[in-house]
Structure formats: C-alpha cells, structure tokens
C-alpha positions as CSV (number, residue, x, y, z in Angstrom):
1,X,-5.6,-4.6,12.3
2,X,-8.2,-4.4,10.2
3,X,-7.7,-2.4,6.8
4,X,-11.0,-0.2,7.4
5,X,-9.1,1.4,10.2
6,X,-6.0,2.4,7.8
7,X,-6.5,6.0,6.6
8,X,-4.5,8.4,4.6
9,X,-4.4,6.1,1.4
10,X,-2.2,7.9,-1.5
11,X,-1.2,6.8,-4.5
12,X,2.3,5.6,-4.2
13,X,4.8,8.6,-6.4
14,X,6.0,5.3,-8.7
15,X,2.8,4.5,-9.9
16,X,2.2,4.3,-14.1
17,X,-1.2,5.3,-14.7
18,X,-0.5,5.0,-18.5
19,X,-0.1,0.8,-17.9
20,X,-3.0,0.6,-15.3
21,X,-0.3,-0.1,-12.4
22,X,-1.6,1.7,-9.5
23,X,-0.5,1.0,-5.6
24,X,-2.3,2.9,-3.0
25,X,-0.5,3.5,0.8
26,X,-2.6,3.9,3.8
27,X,-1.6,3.8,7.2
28,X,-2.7,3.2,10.9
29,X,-0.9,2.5,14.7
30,X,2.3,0.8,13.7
31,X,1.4,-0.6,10.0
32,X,0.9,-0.1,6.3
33,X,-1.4,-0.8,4.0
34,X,-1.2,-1.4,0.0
35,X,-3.7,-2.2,-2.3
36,X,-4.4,-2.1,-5.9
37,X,-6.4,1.4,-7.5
38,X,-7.7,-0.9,-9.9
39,X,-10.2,-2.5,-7.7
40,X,-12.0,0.5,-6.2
41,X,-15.1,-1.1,-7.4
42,X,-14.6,-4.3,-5.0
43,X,-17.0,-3.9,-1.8
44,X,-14.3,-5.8,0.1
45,X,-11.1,-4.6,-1.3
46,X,-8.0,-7.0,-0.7
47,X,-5.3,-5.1,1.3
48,X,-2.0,-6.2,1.8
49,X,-0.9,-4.8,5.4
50,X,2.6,-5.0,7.1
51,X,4.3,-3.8,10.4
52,X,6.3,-0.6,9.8
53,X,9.7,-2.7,10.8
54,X,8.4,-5.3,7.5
55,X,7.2,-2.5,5.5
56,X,10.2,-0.8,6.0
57,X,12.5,-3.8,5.3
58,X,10.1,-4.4,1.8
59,X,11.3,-1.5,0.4
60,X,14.8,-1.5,1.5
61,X,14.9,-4.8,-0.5
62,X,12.9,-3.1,-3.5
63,X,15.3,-0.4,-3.6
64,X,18.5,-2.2,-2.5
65,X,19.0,0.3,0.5
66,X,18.7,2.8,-1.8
C-alpha cells in the first residue's frame, strides 16, 4: 500500500517533544504507518508501514507483552 493512502496520522502518546523524538501513526485496510514528525518538510516523506499481525507483534516485543 502506498503510504498516501494511510490517514488518521497521530502523534504516538510516548513521544518527547522536549528531545525532538516524535513518531506519528497512520493507518489504512489492514496496515500501519510510522514516520518521523521531524520531517514534515520532506515532499516524499519515508514511511515505515507494517501489516497489523507485524505491527502488532512490534510492540508486543517493545513492550514485552506488556
């Protein structure tokens, strides 16, 4: 998919905007999106996109099934 069909980008709640380290969540039909706030300036904006199954299975090993 291509990441100008993701919508619905938020900043992610563990972002530190006092250290510049923003992430930003989008979504569309069965994936996610993340990309950096930092680079809203860039025309063509690098997007990191995942299934749901591998996005959920990211942060279960970020979080330790937390």
């Amino acid at each position: 998919m291509s990441p100008r069909k993701l919508t619905g980008w938020r900043k992610s709640s563990h972002s530190h905007f006092e250290e510049n380290a923003c992430v930003e969540v989008g979504s569309g039909p069965g994936v996610v999106g993340l990309r950096d706030t930092k680079q809203a300036a860039l025309a063509a904006r690098p997007v990191l996109v995942f299934s749901r199954t591998a996005f959920t299975a990211f942060l279960d090993h970020l979080t330790d099934g937390r």
